[in-house]
C-alpha positions in Angstrom: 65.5 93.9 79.7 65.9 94.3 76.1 66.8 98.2 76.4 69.7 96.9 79.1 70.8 94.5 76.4 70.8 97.2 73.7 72.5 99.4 76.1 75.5 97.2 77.0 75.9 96.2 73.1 76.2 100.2 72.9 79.1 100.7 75.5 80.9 98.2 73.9 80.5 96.3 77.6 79.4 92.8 76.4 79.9 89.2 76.7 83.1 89.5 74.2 84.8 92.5 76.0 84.5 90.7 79.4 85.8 87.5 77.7 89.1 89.7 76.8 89.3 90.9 79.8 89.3 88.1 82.1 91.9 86.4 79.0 93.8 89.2 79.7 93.9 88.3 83.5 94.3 84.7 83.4 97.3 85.4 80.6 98.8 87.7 83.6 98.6 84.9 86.0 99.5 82.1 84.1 103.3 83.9 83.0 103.5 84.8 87.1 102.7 81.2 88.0 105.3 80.4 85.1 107.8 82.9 86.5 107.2 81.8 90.1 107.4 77.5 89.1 110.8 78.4 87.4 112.4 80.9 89.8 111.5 78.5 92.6 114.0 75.9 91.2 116.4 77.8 92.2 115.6 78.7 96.1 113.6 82.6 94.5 110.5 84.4 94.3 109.2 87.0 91.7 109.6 89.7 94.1 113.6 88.4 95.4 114.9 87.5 91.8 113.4 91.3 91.2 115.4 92.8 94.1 118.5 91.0 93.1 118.3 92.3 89.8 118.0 95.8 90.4 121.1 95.2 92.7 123.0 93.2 90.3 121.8 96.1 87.4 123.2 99.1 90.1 126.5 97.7 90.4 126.6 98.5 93.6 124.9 99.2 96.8 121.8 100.7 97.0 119.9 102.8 99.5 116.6 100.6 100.7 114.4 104.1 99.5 116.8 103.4 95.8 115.1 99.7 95.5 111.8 100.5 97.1 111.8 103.1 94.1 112.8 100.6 91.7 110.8 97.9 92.6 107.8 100.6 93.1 106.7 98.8 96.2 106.7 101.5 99.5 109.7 101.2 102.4 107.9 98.9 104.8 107.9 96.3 101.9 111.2 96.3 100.5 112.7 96.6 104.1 110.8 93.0 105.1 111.8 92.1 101.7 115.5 93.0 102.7 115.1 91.4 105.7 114.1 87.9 104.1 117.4 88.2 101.4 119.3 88.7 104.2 118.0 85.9 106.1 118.6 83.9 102.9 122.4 85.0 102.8 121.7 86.7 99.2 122.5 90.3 100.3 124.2 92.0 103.4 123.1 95.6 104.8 125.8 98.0 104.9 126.4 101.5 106.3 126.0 104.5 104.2 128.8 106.3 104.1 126.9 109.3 102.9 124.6 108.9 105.4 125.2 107.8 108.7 121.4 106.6 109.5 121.2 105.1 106.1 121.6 101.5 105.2 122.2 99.9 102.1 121.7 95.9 100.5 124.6 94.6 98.8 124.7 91.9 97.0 126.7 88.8 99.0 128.3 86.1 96.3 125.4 83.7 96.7 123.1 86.7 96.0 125.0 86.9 92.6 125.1 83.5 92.1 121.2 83.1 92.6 120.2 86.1 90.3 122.0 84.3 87.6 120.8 81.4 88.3 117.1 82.7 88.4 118.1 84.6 85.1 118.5 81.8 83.5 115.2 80.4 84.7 113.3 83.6 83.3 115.0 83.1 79.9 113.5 79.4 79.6 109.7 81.5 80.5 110.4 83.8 78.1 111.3 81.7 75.3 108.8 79.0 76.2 106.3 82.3 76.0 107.4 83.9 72.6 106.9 80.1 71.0 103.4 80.4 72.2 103.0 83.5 70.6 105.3 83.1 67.7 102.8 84.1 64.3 101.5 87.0 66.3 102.3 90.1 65.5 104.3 91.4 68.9 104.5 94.5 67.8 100.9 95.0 67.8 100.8 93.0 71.3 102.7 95.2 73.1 101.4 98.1 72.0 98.1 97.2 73.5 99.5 95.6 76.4 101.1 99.4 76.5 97.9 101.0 76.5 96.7 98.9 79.0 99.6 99.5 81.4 101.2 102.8 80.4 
């Protein structure tokens, strides 16, 4: 028992390092819950205010492969994703005129009018977050957070 004790000291695998860990986790979550409280005010979720913001970033219409990339989720996802904003009257598939088998999501006026309103939202998060971590050094924090998730 003791040796296992020593051992895990060692590794640098103890009672402190899970602590971070699971702080690290629960730090995750609570900012998503934040993020997903807020954006839900205004008729979103993470993953929709995500899609309209890649759309609204573009400019223009992109290819459903284009915002799968983007939003690094695979084709099946993005297309039931697509389906849902669609459903919602945020975005409108269009014909690729590159590409006659090809569809594209373009943002519908409500679309736009949601991402900003969902925009506005994440700003709140944010600056409710960065007075939480105001005295910290962010610098340092995202560097780590950087190492963590390259």
């Amino acid at each position: 028992m003791n040796k296992r004790r020593a051992r895990t000291r060692r590794s640098g695998h103890g009672e402190s390092s899970r602590q971070l860990m699971f702080s690290l986790i629960n730090s995750g979550r609570a900012v998503e819950q934040s993020l997903e409280q807020a954006l839900t005010r205004v008729g979103l979720s993470v993953a929709k205010f995500g899609a309209l913001t890649h759309l609204m970033e573009a400019g223009e219409p992109l290819s459903l492969s284009e915002c799968a990339k983007k939003m690094t989720c695979v084709r099946s996802n993005i297309t039931q994703l697509m389906d849902r904003l669609e459903a919602d009257g945020l975005v409108r598939r269009i014909e690729d005129p590159q590409d006659r088998r090809g569809v594209k999501a373009a943002l519908t006026r409500l679309g736009i009018k949601r991402q900003t309103a969902g925009a506005k939202e994440v700003a709140k998060v944010q600056t409710e977050l960065f007075k939480t971590l105001e005295g910290l050094d962010q610098g340092a924090l995202r560097r780590a957070l950087s190492a963590i998730n390259p």
